[in-house]
C-alpha positions in Angstrom: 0.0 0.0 0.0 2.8 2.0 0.8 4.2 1.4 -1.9 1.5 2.0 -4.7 1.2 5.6 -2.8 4.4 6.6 -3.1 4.5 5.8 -6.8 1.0 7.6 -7.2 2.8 10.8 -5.2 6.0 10.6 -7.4 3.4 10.1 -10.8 1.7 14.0 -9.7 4.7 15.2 -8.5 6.1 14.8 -12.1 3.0 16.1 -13.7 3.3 19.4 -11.8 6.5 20.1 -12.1 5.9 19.1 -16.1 5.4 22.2 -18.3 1.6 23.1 -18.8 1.7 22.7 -22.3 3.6 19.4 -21.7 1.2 16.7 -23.5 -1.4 19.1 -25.4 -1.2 19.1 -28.8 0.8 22.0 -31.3 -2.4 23.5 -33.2 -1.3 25.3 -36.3 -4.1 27.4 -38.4 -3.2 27.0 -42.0 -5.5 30.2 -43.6 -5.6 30.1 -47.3 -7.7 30.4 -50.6 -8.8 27.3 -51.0 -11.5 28.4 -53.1 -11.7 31.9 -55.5 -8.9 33.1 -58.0 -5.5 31.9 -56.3 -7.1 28.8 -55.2 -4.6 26.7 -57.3 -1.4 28.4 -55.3 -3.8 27.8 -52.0 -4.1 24.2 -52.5 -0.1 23.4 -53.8 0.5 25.7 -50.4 -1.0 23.1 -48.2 0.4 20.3 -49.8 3.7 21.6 -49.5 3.2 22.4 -46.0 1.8 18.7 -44.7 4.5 17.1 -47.0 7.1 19.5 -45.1 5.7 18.7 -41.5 6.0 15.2 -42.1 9.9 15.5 -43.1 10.7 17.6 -40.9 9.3 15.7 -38.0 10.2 12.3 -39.4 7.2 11.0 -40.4 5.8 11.5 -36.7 3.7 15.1 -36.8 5.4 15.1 -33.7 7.3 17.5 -31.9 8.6 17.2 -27.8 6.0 14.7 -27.4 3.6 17.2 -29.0 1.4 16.5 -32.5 1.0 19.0 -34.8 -2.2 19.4 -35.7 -3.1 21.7 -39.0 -6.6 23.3 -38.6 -7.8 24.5 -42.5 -9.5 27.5 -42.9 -10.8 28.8 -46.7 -10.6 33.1 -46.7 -11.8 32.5 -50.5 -9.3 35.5 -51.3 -11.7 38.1 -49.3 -9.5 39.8 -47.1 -12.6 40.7 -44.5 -13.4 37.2 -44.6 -9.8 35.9 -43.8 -9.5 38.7 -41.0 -11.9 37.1 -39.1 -10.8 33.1 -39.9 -7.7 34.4 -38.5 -9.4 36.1 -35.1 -11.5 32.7 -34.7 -8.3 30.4 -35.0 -6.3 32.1 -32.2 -9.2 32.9 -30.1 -11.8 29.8 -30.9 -9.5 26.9 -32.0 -6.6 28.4 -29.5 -4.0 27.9 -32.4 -0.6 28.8 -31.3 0.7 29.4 -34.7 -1.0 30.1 -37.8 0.2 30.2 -41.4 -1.0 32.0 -44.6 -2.7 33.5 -46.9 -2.6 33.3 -50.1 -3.8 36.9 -51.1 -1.6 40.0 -50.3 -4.5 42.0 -49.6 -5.8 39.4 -47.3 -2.6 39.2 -45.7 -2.6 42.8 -45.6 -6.1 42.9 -43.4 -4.8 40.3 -41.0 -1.8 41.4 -40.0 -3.5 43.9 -37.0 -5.3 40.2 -35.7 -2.1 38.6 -35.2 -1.2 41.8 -33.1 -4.2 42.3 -31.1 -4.0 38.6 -30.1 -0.2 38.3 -29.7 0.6 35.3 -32.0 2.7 34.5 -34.8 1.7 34.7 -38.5 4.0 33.0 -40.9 3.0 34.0 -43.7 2.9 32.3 -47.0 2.8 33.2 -50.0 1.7 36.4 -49.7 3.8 39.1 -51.4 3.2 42.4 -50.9 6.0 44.4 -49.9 4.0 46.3 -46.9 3.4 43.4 -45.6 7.4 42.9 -44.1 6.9 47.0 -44.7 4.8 49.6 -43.1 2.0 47.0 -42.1 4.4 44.9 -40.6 4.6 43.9 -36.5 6.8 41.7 -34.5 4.0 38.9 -34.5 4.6 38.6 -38.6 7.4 36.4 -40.1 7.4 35.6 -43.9 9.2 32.3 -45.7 7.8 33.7 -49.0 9.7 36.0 -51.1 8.4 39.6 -51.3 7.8 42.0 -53.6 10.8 43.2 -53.7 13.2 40.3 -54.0 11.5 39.1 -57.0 11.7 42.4 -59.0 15.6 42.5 -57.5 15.8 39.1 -58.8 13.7 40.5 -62.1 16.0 43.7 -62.8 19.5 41.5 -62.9 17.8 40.0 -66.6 16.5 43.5 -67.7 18.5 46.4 -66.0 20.7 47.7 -69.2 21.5 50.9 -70.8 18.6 52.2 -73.3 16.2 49.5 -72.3 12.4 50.9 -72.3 9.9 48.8 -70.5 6.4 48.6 -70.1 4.8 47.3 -67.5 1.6 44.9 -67.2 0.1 44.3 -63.5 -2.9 43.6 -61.7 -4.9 46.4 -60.0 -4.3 45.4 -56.5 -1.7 45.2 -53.7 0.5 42.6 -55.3 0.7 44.2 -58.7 1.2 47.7 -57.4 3.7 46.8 -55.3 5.4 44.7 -57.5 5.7 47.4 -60.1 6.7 49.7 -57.4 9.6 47.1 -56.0 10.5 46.4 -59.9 10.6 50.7 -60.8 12.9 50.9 -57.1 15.6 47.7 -58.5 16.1 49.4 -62.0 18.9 51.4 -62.2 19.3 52.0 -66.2 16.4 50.8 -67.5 12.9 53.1 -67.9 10.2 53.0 -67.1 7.7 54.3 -70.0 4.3 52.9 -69.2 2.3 51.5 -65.7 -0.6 49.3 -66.8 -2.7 48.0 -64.6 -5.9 45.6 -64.7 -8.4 43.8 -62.5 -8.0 40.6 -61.3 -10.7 39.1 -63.1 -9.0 40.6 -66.6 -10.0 38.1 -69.8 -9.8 40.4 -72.6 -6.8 42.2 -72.5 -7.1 43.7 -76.0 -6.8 47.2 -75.1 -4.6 46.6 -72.2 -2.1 45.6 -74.2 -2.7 47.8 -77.0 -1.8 50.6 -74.5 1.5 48.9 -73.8 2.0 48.6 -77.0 1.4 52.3 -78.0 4.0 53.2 -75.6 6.7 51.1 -76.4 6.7 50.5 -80.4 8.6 53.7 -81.5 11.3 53.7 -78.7 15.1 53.0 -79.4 17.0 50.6 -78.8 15.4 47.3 -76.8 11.5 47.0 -75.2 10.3 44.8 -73.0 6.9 44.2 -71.4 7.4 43.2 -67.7 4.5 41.2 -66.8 3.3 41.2 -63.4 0.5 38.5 -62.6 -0.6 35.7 -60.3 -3.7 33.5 -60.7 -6.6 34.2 -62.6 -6.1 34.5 -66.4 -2.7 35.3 -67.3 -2.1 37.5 -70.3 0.7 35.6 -72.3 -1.3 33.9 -74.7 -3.1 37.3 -75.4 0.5 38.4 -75.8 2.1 36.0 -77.8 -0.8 36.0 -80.0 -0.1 39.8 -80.7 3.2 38.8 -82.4 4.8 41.6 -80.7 8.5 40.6 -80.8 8.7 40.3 -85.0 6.0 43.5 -85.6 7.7 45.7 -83.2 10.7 44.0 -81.1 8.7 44.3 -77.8 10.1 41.2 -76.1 7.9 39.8 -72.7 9.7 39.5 -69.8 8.0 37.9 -66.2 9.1 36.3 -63.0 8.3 32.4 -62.2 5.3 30.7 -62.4 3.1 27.2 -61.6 3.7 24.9 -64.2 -0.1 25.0 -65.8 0.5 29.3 -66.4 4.1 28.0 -67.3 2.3 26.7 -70.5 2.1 29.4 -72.0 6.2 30.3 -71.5 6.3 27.9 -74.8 5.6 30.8 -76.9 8.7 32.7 -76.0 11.9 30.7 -76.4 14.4 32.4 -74.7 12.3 34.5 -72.5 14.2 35.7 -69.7 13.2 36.6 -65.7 13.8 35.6 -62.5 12.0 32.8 -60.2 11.1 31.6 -57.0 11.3 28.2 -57.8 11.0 25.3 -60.1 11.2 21.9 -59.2 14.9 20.9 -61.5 16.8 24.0 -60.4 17.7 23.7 -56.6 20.1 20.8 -55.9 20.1 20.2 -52.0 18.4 17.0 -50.0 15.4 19.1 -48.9 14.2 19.7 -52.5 15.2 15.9 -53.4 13.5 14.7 -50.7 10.2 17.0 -52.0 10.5 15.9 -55.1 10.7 12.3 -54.0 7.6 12.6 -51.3 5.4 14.7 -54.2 6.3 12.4 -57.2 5.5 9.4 -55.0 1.8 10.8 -54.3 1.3 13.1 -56.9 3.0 11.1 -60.0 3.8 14.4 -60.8 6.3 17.5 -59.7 6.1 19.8 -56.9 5.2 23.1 -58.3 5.8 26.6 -57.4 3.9 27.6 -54.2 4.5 24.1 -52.7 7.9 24.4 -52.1 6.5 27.6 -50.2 4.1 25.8 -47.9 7.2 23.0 -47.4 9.6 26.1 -46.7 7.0 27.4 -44.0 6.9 23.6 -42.3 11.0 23.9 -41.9 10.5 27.1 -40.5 8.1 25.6 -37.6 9.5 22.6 -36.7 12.9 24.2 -36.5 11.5 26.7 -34.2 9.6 24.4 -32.1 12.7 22.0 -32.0 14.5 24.7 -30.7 12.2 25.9 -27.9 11.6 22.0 -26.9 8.4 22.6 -28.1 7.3 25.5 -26.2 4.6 27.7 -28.1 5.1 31.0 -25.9 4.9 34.0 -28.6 7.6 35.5 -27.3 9.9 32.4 -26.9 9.2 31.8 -30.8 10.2 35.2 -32.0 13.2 35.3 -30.2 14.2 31.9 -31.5 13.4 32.5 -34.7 15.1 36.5 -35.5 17.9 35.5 -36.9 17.5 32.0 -37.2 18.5 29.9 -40.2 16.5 26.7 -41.8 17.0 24.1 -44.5 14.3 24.4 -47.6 13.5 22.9 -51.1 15.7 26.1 -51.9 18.8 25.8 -49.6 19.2 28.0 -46.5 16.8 30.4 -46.0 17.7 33.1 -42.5 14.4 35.3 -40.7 16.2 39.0 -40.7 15.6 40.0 -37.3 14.9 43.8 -38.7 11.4 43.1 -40.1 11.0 38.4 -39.8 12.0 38.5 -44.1 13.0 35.2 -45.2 16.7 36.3 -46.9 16.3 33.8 -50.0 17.9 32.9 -53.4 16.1 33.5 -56.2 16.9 32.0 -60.1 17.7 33.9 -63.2 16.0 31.5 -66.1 16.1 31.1 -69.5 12.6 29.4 -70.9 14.1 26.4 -73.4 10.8 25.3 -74.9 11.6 21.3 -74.6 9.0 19.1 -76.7 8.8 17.1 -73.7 7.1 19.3 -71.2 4.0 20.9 -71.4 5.6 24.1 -70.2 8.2 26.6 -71.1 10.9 24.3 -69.0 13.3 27.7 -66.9 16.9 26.6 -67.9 19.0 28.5 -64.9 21.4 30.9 -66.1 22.3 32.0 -62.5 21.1 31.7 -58.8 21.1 35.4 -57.2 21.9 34.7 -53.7 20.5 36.6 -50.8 23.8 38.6 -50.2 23.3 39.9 -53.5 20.2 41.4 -53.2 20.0 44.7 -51.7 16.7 44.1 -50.3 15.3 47.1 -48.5 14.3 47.1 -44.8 10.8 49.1 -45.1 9.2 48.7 -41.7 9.6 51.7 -39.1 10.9 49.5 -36.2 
């Protein structure tokens, strides 16, 4: 009898003096658009992101002796909408982390929620420059690449002497501030023409003639830089214009997922920069993605799921580090500053504004009978020391 009670005694002892958070589960709010316009980079978002959690756990979910568990929440790319996901996950679900969106202006509207309730958003793949920017608090850390680094990335292909460029974007936050990031990186290059269009943009007839107007008597070389993510993209409006033989206007654009990549076979030797394709990075994270994804998939990993794989590393090297302790403020100290393995090599938070410092890939598009896409043949990788990115937040 004695016995059993001292046993019993030593059992609660060790549960008190156990951390509170001890046994209970990791919940991580994955907010994205898995529905409305960007709902194909939503969905290749959460694939990456469960394919990620499970290598960087080990096949376990685990973490400390705590599972992750990944609550999914569908903004539909309305940025009220995913404002309010975002209040019900930290408040409702008591997530301790949450991840997401897809949408820069959604990301934009629920950047104050992860404030008010004093929990990290890792957000992916949201671009936006203001969101690392003037929106930006210490509760936001980003593994996607912003605004900036891809026109950075963008301007090493098209930055020369006597070059006029037009520019083609979309009429919200990611095109704007993508032509504003791109108009910032060009230093001898100009600028002749902004054009902007909705979202929903199917005809782009006159959008493009207005591009055109701009650019067709200029000197020397043109170049439309297209800005554009989900929807319809405008290159087969563009290569159907002919424009390179009527009026030497070449296209130039950033990376892409692989079905909008389709339309890169009209333009051999199109130039830009990207994120990431699946046959340029050469470490053991991106073999091991490509493995896990052609093993369930029977197909590549694309473009936003290395993204939602780069955001998993992020976590679980986080939570490694804190033993699995969730504390907010345990977690951002960890992780300014901190470095993690990704499909794309080493990525590093920068402890001035939480900016995953990245490479990014100067392409070529070889248009290879056998792919259904313009294949991007590197040229270079721009590493993150060569990229003055600008610090924009007023820390």
């Amino acid at each position: 009898m004695q016995r059993r009670t001292l046993i019993a005694l030593a059992s609660l002892a060790a549960c008190l003096s156990a951390p509170a958070w001890a046994q209970s589960d990791i919940k991580i709010a994955h907010i994205y658009s898995k529905t409305g316009l960007l709902e194909a980079y939503g969905k290749q978002t959460q694939t990456g992101l469960m394919l990620g959690l499970q290598y960087a756990t080990g096949g376990t979910m685990m973490v400390n002796g705590r599972k992750l568990v990944v609550i999914e929440k569908d903004d539909q790319g309305k940025p009220d909408l995913g404002k309010s996901l975002l209040a019900a996950a930290y408040a409702d679900d008591k997530a301790d982390i949450a991840v997401g969106p897809t949408g820069s202006g959604v990301a934009l509207a629920m950047l104050p929620v992860a404030e008010e309730y004093k929990k990290i958003l890792l957000v992916e793949p949201a671009v936006a420059d203001a969101i690392t920017g003037d929106k930006w608090n210490k509760y936001i850390f980003r593994t996607g690449r912003n605004s900036s680094q891809d026109a950075i990335a963008n301007a090493v292909a098209m930055d020369k002497e006597g070059v006029s460029i037009a520019t083609l974007a979309q009429d919200y936050a990611f095109g704007r501030d993508g032509v504003k990031a791109f108009k910032d990186a060009l230093k001898k290059a100009k600028i002749v023409h902004e054009e902007y269009l909705p979202q929903t943009t199917t005809d782009f007839t006159a959008g493009i003639q207005r591009v055109v107007d701009a650019l067709k008597d200029k000197p020397g070389r043109k170049a439309i830089e297209v800005i554009w993510a989900g929807g319809t993209p405008p290159f087969n409006a563009l290569a159907a214009q002919d424009l390179q033989k009527r009026y030497g206007i070449e296209v130039f654009t950033g990376g892409n997922i692989l079905p909008a990549m389709a339309s890169y076979k009209n333009f051999p030797g199109m130039e830009g920069a990207t994120y990431y394709y699946f046959g340029i990075p050469k470490n053991p994270v991106n073999e091991a993605l490509v493995a896990a994804h052609y093993k369930e998939f029977k197909a590549p990993p694309d473009f936003f799921t290395a993204g939602g794989f780069s955001a998993a590393m992020a976590i679980v090297t986080a939570l490694k580090a804190t033993s699995g302790d969730t504390n907010t403020n345990k977690l951002i100290k960890t992780m300014e500053g901190m470095s993690f393995d990704t499909p794309k090599g080493k990525m590093t938070f920068r402890r001035e504004d939480h900016q995953a410092m990245q490479s990014m890939y100067h392409f070529k598009i070889k248009n290879d009978p056998a792919f259904a896409w313009g294949v991007p043949e590197l040229v270079r990788e721009i590493k993150p020391e060569e990229m003055q990115v600008p610090i924009r937040n007023k820390r």
